[in-house]
C-alpha positions as CSV (number, residue, x, y, z in Angstrom):
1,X,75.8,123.5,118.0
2,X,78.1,123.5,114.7
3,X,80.2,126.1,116.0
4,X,80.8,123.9,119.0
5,X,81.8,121.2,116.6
6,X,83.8,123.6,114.6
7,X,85.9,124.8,117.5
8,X,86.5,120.9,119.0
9,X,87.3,120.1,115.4
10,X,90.2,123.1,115.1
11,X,91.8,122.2,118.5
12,X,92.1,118.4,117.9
13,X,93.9,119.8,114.1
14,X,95.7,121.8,116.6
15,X,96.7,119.5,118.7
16,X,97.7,117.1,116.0
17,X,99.8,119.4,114.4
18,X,101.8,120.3,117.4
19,X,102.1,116.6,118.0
20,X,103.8,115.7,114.5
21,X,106.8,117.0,115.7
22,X,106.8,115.1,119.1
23,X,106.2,112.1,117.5
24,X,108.8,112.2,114.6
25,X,111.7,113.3,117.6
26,X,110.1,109.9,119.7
27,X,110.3,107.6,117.0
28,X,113.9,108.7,115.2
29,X,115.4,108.5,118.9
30,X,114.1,105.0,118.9
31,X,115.0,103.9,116.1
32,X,118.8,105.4,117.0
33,X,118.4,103.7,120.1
34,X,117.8,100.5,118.1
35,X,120.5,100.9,116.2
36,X,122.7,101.6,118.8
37,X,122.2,98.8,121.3
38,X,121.4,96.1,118.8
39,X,117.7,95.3,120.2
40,X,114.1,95.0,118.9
41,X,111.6,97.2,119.4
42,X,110.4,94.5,122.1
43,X,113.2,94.0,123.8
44,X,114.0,97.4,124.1
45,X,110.7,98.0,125.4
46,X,111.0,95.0,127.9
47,X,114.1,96.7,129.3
48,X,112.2,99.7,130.1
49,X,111.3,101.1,133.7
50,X,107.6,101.4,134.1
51,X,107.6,104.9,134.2
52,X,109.2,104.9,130.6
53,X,107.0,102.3,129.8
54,X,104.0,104.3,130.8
55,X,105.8,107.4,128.8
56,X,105.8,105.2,126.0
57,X,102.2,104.1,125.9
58,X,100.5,107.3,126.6
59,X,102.4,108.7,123.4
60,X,102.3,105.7,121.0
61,X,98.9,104.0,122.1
62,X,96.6,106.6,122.7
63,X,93.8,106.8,120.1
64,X,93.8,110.6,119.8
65,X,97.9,110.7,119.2
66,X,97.1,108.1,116.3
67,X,96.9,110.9,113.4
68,X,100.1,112.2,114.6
69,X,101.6,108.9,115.0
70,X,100.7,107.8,111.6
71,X,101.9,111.4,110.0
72,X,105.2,111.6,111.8
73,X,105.7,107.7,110.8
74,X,105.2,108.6,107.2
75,X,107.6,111.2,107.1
76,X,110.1,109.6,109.1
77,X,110.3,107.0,106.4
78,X,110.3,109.6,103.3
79,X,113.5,111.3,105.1
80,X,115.5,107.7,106.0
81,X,114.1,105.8,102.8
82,X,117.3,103.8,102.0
83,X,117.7,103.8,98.3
């Protein structure tokens, strides 16, 4: 029964770890697109088909992309920390 554990355990680190990337590339393309049409977060959001809304909740609200999330956020704002 702990092996079972210990292999669930290394794909989810797995999985987390090939989702950092993903993550960081989502969220410093939203922040350009921010930046680039002058619009929240919500509004931008609000704007959105529902497919892309749909895109955008299955990779920023789902519980098990939340240690990626939370990774990729934290090194997005070590790389653009304005000084």
């Amino acid at each position: 029964m702990d092996i079972v554990f210990i292999v669930l355990g290394s794909i989810y680190v797995l999985y987390i770890l090939i989702m950092v990337p993903l993550q960081y590339s989502y969220i410093s393309s939203m922040k350009e697109l921010e930046k680039t049409t002058g619009k929240s977060h919500n509004e931008i959001y609000e704007d959105m088909s529902f497919e892309n809304e749909q895109l955008h909740y299955h990779l920023q609200g789902s519980i098990f992309n939340l240690p990626s999330n939370l990774i990729a956020s934290v090194v997005y704002k070590f790389r653009h920390h304005k000084k």
